[in-house]
Backbone as XML, in Angstrom:
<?xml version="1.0"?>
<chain id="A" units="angstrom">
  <residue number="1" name="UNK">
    <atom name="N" x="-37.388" y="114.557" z="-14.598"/>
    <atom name="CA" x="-37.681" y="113.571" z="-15.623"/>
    <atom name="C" x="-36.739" y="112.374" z="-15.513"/>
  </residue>
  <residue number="2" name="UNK">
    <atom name="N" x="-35.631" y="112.403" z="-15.166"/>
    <atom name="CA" x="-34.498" y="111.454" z="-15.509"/>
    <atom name="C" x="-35.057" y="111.069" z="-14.128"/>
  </residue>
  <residue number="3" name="UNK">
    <atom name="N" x="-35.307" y="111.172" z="-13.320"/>
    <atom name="CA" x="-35.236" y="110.585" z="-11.748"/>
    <atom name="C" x="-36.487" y="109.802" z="-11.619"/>
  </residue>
  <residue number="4" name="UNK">
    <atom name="N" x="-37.571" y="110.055" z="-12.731"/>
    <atom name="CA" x="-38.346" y="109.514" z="-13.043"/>
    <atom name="C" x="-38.631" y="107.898" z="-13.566"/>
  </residue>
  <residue number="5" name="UNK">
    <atom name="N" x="-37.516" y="108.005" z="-15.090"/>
    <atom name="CA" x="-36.865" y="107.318" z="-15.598"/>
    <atom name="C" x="-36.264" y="106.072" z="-15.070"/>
  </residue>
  <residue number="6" name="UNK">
    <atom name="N" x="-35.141" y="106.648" z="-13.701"/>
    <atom name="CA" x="-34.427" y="106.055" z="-12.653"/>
    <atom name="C" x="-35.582" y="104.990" z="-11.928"/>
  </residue>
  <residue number="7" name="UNK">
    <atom name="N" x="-36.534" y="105.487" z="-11.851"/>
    <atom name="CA" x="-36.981" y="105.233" z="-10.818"/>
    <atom name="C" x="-38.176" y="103.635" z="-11.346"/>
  </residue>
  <residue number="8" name="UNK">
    <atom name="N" x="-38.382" y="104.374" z="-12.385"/>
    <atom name="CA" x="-38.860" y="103.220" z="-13.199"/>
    <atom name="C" x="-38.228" y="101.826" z="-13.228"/>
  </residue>
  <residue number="9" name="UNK">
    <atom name="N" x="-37.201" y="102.361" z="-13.817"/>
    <atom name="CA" x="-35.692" y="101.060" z="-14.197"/>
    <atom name="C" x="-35.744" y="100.387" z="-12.606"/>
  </residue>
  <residue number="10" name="UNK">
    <atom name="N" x="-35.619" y="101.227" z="-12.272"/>
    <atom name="CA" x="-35.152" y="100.437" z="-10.343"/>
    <atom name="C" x="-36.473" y="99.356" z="-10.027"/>
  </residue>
  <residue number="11" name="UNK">
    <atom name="N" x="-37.380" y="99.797" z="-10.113"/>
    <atom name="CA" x="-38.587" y="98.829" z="-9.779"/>
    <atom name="C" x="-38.844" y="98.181" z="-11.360"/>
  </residue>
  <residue number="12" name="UNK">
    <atom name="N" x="-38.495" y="98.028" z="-12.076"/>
    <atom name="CA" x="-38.430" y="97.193" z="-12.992"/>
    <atom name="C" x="-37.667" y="96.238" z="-12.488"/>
  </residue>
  <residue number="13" name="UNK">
    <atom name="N" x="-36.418" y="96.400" z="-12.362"/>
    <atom name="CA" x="-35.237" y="95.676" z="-12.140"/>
    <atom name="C" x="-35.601" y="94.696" z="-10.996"/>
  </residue>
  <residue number="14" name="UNK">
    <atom name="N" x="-35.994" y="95.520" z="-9.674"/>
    <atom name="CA" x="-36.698" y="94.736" z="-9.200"/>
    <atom name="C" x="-37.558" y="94.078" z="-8.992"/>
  </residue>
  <residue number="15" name="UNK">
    <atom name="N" x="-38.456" y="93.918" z="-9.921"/>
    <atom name="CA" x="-39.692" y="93.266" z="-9.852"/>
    <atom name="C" x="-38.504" y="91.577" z="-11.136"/>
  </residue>
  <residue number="16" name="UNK">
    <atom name="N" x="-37.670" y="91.947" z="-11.940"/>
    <atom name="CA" x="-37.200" y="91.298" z="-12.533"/>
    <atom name="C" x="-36.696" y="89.951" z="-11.623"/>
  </residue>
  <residue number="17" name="UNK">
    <atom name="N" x="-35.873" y="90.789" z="-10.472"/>
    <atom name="CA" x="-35.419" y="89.765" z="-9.772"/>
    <atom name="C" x="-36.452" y="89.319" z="-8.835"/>
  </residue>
  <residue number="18" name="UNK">
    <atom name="N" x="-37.022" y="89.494" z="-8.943"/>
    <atom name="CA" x="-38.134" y="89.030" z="-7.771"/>
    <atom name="C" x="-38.914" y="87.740" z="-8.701"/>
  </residue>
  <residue number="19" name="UNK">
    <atom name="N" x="-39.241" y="87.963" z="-9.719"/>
    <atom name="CA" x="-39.499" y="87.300" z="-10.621"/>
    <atom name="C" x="-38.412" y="85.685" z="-10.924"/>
  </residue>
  <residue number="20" name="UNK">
    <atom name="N" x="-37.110" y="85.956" z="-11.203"/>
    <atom name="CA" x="-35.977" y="84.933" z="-10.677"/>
    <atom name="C" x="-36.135" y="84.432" z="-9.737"/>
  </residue>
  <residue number="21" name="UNK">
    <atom name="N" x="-36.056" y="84.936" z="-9.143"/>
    <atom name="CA" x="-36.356" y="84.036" z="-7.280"/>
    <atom name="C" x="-37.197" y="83.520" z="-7.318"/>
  </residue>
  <residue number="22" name="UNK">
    <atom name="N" x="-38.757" y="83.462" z="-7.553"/>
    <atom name="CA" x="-39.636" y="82.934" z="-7.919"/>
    <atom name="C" x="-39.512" y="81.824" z="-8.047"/>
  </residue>
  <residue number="23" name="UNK">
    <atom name="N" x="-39.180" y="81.597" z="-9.363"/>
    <atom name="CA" x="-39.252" y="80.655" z="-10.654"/>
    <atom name="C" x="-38.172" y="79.789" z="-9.896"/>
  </residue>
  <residue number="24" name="UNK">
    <atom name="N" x="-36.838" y="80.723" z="-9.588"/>
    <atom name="CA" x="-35.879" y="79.298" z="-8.870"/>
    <atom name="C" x="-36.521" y="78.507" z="-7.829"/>
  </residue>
  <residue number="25" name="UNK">
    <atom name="N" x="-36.897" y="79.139" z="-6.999"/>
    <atom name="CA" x="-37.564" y="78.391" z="-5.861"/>
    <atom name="C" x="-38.653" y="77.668" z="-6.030"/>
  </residue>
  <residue number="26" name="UNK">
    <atom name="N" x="-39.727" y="78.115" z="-7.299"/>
    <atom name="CA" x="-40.177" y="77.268" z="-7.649"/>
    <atom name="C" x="-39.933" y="75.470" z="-8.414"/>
  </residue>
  <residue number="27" name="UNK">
    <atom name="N" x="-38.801" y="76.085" z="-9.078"/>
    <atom name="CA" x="-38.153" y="74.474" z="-9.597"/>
    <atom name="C" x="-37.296" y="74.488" z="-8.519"/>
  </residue>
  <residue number="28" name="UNK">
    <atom name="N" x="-36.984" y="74.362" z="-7.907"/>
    <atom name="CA" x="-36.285" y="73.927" z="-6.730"/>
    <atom name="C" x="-36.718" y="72.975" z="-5.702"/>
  </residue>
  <residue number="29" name="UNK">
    <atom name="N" x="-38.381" y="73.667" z="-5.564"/>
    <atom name="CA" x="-39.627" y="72.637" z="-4.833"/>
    <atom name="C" x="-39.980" y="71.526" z="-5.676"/>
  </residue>
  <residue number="30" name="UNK">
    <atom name="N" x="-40.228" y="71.789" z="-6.832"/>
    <atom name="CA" x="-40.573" y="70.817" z="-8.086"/>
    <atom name="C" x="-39.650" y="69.782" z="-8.298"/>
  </residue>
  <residue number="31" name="UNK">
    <atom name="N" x="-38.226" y="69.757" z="-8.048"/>
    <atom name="CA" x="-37.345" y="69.300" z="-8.467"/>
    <atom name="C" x="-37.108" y="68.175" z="-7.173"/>
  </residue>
  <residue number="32" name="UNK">
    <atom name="N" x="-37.545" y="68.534" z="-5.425"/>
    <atom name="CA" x="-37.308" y="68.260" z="-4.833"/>
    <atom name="C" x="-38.618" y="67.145" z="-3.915"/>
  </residue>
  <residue number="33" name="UNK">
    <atom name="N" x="-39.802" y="67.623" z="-4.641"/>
    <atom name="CA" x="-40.939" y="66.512" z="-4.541"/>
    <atom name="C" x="-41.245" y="65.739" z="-5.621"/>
  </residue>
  <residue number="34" name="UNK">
    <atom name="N" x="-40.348" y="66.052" z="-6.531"/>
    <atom name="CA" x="-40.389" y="64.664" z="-7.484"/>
    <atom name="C" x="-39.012" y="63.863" z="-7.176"/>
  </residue>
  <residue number="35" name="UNK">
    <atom name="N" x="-38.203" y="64.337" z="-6.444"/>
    <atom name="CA" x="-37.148" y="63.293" z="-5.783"/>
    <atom name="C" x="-38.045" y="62.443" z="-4.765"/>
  </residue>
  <residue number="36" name="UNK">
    <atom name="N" x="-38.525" y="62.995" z="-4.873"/>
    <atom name="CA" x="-39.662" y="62.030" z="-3.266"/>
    <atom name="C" x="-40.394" y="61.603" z="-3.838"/>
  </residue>
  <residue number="37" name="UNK">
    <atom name="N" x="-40.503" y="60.849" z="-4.978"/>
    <atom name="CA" x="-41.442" y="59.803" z="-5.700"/>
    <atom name="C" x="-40.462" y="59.153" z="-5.911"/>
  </residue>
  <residue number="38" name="UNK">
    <atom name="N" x="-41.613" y="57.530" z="-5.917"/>
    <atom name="CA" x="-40.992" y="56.321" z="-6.145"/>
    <atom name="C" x="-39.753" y="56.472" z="-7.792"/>
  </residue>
  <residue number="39" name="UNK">
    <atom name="N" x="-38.723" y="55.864" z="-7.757"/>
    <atom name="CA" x="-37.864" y="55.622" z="-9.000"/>
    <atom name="C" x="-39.095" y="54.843" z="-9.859"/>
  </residue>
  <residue number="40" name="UNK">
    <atom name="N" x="-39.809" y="53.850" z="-9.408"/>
    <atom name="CA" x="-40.325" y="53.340" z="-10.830"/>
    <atom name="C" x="-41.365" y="52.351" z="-9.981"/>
  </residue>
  <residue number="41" name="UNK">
    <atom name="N" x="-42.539" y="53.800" z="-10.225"/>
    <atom name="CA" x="-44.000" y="53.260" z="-9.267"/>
    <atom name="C" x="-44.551" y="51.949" z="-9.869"/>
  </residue>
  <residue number="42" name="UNK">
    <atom name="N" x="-44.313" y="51.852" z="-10.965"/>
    <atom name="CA" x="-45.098" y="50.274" z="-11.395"/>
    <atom name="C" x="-44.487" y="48.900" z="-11.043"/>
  </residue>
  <residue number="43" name="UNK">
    <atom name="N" x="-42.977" y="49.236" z="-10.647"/>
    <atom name="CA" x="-42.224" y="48.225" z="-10.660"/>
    <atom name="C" x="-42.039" y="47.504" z="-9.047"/>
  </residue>
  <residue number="44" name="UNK">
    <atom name="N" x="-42.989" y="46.622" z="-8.882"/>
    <atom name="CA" x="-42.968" y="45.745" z="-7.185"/>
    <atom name="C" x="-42.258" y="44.784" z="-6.708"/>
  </residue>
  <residue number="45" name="UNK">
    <atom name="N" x="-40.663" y="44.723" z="-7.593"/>
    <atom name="CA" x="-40.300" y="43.241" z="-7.338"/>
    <atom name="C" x="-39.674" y="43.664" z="-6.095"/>
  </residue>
  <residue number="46" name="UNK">
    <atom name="N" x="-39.464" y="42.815" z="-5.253"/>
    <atom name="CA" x="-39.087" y="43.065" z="-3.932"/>
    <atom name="C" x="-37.327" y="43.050" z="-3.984"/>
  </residue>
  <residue number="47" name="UNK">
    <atom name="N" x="-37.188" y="44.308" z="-2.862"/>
    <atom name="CA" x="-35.341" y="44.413" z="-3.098"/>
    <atom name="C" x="-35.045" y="44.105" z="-1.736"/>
  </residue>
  <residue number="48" name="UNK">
    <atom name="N" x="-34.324" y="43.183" z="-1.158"/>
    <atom name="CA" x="-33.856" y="42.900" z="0.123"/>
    <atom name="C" x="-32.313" y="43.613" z="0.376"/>
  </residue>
  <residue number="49" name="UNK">
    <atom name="N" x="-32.916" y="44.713" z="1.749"/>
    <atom name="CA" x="-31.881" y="45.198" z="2.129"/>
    <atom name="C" x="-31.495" y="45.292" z="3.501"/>
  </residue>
  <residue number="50" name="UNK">
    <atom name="N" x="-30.542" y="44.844" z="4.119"/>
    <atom name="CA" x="-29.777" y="44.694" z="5.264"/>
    <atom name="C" x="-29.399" y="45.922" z="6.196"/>
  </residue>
  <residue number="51" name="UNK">
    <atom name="N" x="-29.856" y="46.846" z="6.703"/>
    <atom name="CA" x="-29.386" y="47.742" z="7.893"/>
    <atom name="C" x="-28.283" y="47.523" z="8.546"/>
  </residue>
  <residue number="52" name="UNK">
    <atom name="N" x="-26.838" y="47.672" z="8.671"/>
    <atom name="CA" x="-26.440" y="47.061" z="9.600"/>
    <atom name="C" x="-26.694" y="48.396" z="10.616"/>
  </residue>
  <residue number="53" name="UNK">
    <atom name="N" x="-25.956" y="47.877" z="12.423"/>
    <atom name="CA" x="-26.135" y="48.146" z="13.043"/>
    <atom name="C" x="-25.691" y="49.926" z="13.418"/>
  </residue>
  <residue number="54" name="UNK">
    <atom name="N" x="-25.857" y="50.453" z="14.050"/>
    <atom name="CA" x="-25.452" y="51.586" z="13.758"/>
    <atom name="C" x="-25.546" y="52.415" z="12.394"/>
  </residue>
  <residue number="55" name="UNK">
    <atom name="N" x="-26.015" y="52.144" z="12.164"/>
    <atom name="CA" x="-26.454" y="52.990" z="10.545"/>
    <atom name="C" x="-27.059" y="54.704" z="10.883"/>
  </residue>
  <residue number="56" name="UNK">
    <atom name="N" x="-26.444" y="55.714" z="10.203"/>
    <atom name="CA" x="-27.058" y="56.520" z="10.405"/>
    <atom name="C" x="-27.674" y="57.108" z="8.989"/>
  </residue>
  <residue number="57" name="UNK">
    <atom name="N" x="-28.507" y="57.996" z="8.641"/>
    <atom name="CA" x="-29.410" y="58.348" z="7.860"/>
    <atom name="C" x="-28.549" y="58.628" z="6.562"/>
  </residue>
  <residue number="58" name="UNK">
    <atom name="N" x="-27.743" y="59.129" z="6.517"/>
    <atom name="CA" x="-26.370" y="59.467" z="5.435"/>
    <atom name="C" x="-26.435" y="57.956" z="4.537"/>
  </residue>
  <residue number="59" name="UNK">
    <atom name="N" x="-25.474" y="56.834" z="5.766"/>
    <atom name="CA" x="-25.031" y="56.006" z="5.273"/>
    <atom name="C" x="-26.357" y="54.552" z="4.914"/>
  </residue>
  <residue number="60" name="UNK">
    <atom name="N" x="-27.758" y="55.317" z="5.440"/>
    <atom name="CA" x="-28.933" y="54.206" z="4.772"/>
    <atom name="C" x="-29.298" y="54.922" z="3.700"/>
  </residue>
  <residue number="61" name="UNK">
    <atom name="N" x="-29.102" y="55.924" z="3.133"/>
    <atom name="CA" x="-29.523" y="56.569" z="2.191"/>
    <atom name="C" x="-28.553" y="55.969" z="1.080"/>
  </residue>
  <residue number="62" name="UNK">
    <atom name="N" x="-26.942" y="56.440" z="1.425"/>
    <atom name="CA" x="-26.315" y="55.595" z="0.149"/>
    <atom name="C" x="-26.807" y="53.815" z="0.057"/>
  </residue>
  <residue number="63" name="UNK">
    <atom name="N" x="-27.050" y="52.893" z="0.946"/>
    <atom name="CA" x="-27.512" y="51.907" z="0.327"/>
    <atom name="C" x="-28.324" y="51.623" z="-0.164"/>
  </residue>
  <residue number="64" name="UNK">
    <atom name="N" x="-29.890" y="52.853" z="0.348"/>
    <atom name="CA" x="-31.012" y="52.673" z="-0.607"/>
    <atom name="C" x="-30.663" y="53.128" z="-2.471"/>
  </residue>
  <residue number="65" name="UNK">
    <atom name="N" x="-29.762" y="53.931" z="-2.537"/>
    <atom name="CA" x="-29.215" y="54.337" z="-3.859"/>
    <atom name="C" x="-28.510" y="53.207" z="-4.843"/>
  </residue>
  <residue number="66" name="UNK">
    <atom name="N" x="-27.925" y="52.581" z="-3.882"/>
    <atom name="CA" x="-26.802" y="52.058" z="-4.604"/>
    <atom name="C" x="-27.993" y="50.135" z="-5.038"/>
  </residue>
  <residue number="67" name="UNK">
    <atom name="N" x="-28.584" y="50.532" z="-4.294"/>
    <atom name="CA" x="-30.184" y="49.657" z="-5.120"/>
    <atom name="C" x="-30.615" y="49.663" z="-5.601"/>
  </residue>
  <residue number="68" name="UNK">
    <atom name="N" x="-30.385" y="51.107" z="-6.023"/>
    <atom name="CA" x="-31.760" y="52.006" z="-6.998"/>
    <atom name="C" x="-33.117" y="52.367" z="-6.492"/>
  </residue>
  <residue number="69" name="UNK">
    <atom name="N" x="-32.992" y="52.483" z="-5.368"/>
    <atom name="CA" x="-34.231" y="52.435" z="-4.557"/>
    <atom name="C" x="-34.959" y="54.154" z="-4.243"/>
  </residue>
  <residue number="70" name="UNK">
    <atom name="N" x="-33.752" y="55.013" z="-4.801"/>
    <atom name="CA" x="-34.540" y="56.355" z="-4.069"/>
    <atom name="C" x="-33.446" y="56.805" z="-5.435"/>
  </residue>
  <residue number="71" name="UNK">
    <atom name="N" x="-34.205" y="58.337" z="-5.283"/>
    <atom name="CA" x="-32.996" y="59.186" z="-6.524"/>
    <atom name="C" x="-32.268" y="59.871" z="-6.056"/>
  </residue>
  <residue number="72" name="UNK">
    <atom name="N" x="-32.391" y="60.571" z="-4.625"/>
    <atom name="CA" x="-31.366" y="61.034" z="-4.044"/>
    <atom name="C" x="-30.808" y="61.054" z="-2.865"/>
  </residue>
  <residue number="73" name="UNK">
    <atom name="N" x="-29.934" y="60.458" z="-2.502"/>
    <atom name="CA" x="-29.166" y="60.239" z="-0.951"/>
    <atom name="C" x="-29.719" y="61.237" z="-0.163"/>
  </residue>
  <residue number="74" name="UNK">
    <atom name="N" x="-29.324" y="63.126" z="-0.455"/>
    <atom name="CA" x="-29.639" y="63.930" z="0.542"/>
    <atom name="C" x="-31.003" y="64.317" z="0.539"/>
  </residue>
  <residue number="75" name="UNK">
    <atom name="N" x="-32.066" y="63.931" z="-0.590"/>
    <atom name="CA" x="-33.740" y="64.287" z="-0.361"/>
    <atom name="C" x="-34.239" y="63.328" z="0.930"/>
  </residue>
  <residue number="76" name="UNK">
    <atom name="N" x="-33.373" y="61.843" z="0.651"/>
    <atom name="CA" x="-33.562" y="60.718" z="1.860"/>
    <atom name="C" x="-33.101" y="61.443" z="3.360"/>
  </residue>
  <residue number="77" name="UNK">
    <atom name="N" x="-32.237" y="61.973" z="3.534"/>
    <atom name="CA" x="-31.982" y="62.300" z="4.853"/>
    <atom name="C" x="-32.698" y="63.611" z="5.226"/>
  </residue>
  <residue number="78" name="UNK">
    <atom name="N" x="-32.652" y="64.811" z="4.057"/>
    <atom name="CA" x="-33.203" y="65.730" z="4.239"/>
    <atom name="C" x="-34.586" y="65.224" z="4.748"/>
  </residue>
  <residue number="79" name="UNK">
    <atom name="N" x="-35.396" y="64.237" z="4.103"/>
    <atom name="CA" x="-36.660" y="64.269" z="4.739"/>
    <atom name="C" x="-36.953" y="63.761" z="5.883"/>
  </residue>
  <residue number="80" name="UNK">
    <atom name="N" x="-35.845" y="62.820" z="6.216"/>
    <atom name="CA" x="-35.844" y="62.250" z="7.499"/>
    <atom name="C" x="-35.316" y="63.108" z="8.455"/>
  </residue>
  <residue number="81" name="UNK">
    <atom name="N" x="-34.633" y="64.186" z="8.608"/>
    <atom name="CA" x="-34.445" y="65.121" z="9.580"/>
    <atom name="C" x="-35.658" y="65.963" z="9.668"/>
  </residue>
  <residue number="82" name="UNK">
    <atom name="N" x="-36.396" y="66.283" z="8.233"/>
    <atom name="CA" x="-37.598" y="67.488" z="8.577"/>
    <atom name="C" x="-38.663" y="66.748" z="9.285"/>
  </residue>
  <residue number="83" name="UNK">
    <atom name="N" x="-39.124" y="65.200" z="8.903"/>
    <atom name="CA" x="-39.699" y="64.655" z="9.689"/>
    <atom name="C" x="-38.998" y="64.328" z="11.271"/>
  </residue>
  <residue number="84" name="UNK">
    <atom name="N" x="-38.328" y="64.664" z="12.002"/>
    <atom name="CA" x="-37.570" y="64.156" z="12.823"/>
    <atom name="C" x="-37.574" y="62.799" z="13.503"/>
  </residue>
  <residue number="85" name="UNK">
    <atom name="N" x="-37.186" y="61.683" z="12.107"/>
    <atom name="CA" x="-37.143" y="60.569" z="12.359"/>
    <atom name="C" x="-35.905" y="60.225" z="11.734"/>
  </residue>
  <residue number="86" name="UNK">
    <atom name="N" x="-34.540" y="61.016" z="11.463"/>
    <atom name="CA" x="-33.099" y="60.256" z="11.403"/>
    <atom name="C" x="-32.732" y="59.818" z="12.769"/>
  </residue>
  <residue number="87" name="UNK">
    <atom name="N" x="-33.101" y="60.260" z="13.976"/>
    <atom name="CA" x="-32.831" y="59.534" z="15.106"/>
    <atom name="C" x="-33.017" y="58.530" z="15.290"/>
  </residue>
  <residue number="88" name="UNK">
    <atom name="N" x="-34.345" y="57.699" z="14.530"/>
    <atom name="CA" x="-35.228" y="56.685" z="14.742"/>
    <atom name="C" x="-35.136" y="55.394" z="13.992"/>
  </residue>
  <residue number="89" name="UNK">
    <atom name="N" x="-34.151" y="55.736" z="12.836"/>
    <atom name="CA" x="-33.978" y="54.664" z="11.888"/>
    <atom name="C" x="-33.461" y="53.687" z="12.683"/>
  </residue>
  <residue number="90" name="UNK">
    <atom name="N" x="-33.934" y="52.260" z="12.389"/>
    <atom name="CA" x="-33.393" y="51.462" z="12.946"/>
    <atom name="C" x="-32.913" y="50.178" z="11.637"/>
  </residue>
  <residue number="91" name="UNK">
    <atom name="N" x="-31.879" y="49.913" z="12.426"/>
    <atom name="CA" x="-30.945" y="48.262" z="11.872"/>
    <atom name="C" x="-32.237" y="47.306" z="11.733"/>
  </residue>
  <residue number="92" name="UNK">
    <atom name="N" x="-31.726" y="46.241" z="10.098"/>
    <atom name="CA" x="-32.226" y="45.052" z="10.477"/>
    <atom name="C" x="-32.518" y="44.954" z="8.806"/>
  </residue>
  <residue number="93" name="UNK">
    <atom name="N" x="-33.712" y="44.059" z="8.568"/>
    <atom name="CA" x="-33.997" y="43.232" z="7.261"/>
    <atom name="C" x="-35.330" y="43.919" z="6.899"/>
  </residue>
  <residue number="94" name="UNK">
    <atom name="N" x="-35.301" y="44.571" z="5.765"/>
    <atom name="CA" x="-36.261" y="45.472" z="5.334"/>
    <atom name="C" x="-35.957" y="44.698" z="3.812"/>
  </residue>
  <residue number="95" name="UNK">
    <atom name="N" x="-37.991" y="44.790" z="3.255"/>
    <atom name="CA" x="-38.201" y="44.573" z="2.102"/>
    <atom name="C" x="-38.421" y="45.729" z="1.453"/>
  </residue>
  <residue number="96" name="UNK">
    <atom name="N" x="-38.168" y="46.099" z="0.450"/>
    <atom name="CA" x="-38.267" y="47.181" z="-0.527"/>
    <atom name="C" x="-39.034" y="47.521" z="-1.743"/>
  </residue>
  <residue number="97" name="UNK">
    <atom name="N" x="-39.690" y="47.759" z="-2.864"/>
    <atom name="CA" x="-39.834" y="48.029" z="-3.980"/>
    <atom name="C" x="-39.496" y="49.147" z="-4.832"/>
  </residue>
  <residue number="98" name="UNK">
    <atom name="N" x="-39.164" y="49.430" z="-5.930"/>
    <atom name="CA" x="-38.778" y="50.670" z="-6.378"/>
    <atom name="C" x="-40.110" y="51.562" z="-6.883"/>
  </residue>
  <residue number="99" name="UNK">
    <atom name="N" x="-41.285" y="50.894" z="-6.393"/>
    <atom name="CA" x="-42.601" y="51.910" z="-6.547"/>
    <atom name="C" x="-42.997" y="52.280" z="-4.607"/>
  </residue>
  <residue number="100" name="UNK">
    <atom name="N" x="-42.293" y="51.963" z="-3.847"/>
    <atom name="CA" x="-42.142" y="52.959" z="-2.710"/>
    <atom name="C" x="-41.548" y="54.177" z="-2.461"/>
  </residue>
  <residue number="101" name="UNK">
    <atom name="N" x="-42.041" y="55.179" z="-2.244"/>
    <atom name="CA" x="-41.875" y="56.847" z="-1.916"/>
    <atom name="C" x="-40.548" y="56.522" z="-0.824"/>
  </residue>
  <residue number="102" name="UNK">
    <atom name="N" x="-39.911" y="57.991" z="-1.201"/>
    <atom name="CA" x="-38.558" y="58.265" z="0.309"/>
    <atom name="C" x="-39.879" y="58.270" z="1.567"/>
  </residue>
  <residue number="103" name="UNK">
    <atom name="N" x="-41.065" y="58.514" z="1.773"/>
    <atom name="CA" x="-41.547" y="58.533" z="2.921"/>
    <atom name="C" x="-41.895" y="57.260" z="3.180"/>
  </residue>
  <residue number="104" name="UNK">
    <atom name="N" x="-42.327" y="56.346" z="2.461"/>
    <atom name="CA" x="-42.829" y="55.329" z="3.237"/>
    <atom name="C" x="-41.567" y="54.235" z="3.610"/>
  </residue>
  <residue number="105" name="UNK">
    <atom name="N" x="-40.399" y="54.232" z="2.755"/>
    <atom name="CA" x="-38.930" y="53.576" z="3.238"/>
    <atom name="C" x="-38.791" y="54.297" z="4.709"/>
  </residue>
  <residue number="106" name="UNK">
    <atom name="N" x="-38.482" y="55.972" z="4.907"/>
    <atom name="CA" x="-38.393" y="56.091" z="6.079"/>
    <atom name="C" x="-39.024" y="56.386" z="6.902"/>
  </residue>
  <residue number="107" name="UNK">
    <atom name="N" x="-40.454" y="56.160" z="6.951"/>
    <atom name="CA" x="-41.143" y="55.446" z="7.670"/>
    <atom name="C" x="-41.161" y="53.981" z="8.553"/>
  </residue>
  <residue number="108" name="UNK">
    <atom name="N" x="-40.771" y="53.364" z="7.057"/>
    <atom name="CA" x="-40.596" y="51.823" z="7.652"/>
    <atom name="C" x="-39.665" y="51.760" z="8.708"/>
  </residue>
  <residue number="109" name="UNK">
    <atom name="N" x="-38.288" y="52.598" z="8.186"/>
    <atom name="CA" x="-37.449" y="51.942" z="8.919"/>
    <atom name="C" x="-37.096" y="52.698" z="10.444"/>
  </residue>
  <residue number="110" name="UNK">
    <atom name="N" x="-38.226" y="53.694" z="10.341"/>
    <atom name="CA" x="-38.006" y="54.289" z="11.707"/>
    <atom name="C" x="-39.487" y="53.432" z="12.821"/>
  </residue>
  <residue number="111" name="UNK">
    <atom name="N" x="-39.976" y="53.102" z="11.986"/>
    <atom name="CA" x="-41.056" y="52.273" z="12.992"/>
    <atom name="C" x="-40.411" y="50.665" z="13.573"/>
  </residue>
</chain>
């Protein structure tokens, strides 16, 4: 009877945590494709920003931030490594809006 009991609790318990994991990983995804929407889709005024040379994905991410242009530095690089285009970013004079997605900025600036 007690081993019964035991045995219950154990797959309870685990179905509990299985249940946690879930839900984290679920807001975790949620949390991490709404970083990948525009800061403020209605808003088109154009933001002029400068690449300098050698720029790598880290340090274009803090200037798209420090614009207000994206919400998070590492969703910007993270997506540019899963796309494997942080190699590709390139220097130079890029127009901006704060109703552009982290994909279509690094897009732009890897084309």
């Amino acid at each position: 009877m007690n081993e019964i009991k035991l045995n219950r609790t154990h797959k309870l318990t685990i179905a509990a945590l299985a249940l946690v994991f879930m839900l984290g990983l679920s807001l975790f995804q949620y949390n991490y494709t709404r970083q990948l929407l525009p800061v403020a889709p209605g808003d088109k005024t154009p933001i002029d920003v400068m690449i300098p040379d050698n720029s790598n994905a880290k340090q274009i991410a803090a200037l798209l931030k420090q614009k207000n242009l994206i919400h998070s530095e590492s969703v910007f690089v993270n997506f540019a490594r899963h796309d494997h285009l942080d190699s590709r970013l390139k220097a130079g004079h890029y127009r901006f809006s704060r109703s552009q997605s982290v994909q279509e900025m690094v897009r732009m600036i890897a084309d």
